[in-house]
Backbone bond lengths (Angstrom), bond angles and torsions (degrees), N, CA, C in turn:
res aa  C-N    CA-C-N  psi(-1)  N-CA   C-N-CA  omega(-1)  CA-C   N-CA-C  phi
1 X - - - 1.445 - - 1.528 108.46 -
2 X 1.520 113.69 127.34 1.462 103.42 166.63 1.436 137.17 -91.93
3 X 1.412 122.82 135.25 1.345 110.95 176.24 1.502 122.10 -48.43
4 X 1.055 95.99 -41.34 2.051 92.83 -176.43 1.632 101.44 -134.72
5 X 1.362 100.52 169.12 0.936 119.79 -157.97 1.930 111.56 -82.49
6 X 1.181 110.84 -15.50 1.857 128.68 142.30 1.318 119.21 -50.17
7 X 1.771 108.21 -55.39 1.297 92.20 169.78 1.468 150.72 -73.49
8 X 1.455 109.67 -22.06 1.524 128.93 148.31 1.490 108.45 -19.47
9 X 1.291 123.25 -27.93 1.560 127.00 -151.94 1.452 115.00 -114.20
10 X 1.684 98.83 -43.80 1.404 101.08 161.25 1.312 125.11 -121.11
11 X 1.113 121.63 34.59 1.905 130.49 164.82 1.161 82.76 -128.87
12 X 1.822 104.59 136.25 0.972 120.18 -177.38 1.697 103.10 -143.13
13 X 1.158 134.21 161.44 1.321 124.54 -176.91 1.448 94.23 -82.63
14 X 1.704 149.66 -38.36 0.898 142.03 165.57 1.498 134.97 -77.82
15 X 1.480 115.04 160.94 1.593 121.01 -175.12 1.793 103.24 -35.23
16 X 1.098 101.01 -60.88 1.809 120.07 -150.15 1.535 90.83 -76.38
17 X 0.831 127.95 171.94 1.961 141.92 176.36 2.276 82.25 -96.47
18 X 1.198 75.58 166.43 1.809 111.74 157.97 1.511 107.74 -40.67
19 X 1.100 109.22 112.65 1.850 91.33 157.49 1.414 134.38 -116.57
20 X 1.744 94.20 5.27 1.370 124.73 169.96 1.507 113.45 -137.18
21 X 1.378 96.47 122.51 1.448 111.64 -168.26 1.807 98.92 -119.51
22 X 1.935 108.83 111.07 1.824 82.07 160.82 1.868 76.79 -138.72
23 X 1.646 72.71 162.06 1.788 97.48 178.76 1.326 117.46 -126.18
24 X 1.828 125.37 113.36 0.969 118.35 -169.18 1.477 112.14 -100.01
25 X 1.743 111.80 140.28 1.062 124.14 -165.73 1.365 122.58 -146.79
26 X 0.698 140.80 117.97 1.838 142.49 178.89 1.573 109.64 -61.92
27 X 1.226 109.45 -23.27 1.623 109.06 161.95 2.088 116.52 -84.99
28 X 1.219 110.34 -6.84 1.508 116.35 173.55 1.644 120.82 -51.91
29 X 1.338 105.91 -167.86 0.960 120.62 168.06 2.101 112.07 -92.19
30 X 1.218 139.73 151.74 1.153 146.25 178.96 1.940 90.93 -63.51
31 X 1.472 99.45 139.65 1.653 95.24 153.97 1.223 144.97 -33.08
32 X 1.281 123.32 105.56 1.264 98.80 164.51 1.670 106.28 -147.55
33 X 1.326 105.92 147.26 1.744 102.85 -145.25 1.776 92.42 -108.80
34 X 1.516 119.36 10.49 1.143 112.21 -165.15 1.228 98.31 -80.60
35 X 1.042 130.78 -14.87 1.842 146.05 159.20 1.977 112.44 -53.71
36 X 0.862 94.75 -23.48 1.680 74.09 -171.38 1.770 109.46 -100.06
37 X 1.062 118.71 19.93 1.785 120.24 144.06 1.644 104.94 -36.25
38 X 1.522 117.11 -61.19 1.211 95.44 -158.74 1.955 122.10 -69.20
39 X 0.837 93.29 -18.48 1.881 112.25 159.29 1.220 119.59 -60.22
40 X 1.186 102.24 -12.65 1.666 96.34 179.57 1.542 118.22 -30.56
41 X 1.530 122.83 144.95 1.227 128.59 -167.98 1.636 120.18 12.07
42 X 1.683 94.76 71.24 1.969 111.45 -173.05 1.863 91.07 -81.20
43 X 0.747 119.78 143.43 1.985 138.24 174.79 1.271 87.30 -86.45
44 X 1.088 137.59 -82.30 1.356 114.97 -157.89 2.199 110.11 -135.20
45 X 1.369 98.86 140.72 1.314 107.75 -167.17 1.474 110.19 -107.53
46 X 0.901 123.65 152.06 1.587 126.89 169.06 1.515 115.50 -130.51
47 X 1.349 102.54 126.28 1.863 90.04 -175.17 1.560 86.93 -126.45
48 X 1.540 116.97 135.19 1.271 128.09 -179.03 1.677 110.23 -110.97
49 X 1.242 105.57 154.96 1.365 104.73 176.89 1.496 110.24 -135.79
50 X 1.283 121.57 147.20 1.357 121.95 -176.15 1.574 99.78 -97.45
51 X 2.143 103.76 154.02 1.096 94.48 174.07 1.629 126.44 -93.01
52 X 1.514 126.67 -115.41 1.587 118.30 -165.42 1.931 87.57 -63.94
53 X 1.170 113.62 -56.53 1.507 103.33 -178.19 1.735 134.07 -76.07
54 X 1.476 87.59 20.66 1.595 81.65 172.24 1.653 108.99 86.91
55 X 1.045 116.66 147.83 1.636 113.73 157.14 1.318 127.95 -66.73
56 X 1.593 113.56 3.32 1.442 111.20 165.09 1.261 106.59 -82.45
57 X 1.649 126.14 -38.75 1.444 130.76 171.36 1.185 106.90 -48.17
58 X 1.471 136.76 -34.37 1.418 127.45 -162.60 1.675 99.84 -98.14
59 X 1.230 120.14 -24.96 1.409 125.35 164.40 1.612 106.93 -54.34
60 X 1.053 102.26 -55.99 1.875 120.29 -167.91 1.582 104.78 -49.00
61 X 1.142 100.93 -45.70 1.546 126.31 -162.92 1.840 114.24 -88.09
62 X 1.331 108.28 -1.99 1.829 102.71 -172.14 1.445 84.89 -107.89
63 X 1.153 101.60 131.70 1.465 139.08 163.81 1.588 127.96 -56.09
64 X 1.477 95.86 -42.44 1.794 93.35 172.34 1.758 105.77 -132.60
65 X 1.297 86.99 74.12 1.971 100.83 164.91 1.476 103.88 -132.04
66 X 1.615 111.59 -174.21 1.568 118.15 -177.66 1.448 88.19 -111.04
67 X 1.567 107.23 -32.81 1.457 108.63 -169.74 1.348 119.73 -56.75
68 X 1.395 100.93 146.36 1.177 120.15 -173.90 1.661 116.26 -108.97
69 X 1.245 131.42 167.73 1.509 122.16 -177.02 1.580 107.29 -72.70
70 X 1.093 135.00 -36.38 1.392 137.25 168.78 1.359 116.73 -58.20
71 X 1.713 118.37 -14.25 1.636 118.59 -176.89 2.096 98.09 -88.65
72 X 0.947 121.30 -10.53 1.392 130.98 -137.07 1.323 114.85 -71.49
73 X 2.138 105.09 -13.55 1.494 103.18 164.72 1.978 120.25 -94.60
74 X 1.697 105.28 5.77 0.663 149.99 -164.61 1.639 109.79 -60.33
75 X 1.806 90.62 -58.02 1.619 101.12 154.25 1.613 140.40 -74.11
76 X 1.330 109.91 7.02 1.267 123.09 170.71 1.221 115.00 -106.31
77 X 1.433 104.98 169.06 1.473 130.65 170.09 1.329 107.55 -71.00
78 X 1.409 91.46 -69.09 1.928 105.70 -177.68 1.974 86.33 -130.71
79 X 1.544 95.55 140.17 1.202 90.34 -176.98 2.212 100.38 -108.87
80 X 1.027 128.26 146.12 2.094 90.74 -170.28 1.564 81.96 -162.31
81 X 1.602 73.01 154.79 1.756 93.93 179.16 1.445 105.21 -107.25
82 X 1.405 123.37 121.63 1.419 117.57 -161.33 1.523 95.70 -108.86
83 X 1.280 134.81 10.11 1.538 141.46 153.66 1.264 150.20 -119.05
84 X 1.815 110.33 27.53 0.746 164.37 -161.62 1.629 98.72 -20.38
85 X 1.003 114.97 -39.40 1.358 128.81 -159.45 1.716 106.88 -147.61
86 X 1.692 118.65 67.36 1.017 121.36 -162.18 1.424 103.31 -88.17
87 X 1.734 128.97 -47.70 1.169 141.94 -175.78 1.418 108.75 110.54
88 X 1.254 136.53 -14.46 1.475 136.41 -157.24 1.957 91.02 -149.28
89 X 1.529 102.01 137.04 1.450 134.67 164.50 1.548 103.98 -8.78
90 X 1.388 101.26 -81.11 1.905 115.90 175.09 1.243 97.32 -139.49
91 X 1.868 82.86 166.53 1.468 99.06 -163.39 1.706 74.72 -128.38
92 X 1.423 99.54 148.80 1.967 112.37 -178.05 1.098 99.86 -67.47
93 X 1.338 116.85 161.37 1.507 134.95 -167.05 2.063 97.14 -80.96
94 X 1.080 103.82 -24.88 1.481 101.64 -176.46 1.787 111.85 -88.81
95 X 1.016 92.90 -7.64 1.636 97.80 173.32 1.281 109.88 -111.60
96 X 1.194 126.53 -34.21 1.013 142.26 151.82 2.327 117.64 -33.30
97 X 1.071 97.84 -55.69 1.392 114.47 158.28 1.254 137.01 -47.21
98 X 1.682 121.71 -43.29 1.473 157.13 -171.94 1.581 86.64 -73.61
99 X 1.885 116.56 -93.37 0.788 141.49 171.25 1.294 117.18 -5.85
100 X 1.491 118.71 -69.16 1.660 122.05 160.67 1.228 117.93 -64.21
101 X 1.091 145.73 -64.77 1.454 151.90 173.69 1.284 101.02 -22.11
102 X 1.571 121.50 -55.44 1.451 128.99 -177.52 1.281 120.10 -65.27
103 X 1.331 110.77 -17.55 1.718 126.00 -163.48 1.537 93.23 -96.35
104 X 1.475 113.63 -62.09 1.766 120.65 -179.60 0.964 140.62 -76.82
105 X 1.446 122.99 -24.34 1.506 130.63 171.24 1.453 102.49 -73.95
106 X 1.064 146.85 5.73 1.706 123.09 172.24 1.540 82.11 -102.52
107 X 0.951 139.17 -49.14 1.358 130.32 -170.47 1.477 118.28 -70.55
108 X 1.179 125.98 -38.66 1.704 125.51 179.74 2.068 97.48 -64.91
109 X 1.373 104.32 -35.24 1.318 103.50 -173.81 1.473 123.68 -66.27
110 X 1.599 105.10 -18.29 1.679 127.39 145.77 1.226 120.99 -42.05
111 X 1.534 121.11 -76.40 1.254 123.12 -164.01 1.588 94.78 -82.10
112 X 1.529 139.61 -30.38 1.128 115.47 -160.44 1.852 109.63 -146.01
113 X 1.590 111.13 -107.40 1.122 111.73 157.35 1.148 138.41 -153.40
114 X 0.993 145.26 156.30 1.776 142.21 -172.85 1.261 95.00 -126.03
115 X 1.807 116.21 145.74 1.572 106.41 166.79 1.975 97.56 -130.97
């Protein structure tokens, strides 16, 4: 677990850092996977999710960053909204999860690997 929201980024349970970074957000950009060529065969991925306020709330909210809520796709690779068109305010972080997982894992398993 990380104390702050920096460390998420650079503590990693493995040797190597992240070499795939995406951040899902309802404030993002819509999917689009024609971007992840440059990942090709990434070792290890990290997909973050923000909570009721999004990862700009958790940006907004850390105490010892420079970042600002406008930097917040800044920390990603690809930053994407995988519900583009949900119909309702928010969508729960656990559906929220499904939803992407279902959207990205056939595709990360393209450029690289899932186990």
């Amino acid at each position: 677990m990380a104390q702050t929201l920096e460390k998420v980024f650079t503590e990693s349970i493995f040797d190597e850092p992240y070499d795939l970074k995406l951040g899902i957000s309802d404030k993002a950009q819509e999917v689009d996977f024609a971007n992840l060529s440059p990942w090709k065969n990434f070792k290890h991925a990290l997909v973050f999710f923000g909570g009721l306020e999004g990862i700009e709330g958790l940006v907004e909210q850390e105490e010892h960053t420079t970042r600002k809520e406008g930097d917040t796709a800044s920390l990603f690779d690809l930053y994407l909204n995988t519900c583009p068109e949900n119909g309702s305010r928010n969508i729960r972080t656990e559906e929220a999860v499904l939803v992407a997982l279902g959207q990205i894992a056939p595709k990360l398993r393209q450029v690289g690997r899932i186990l």
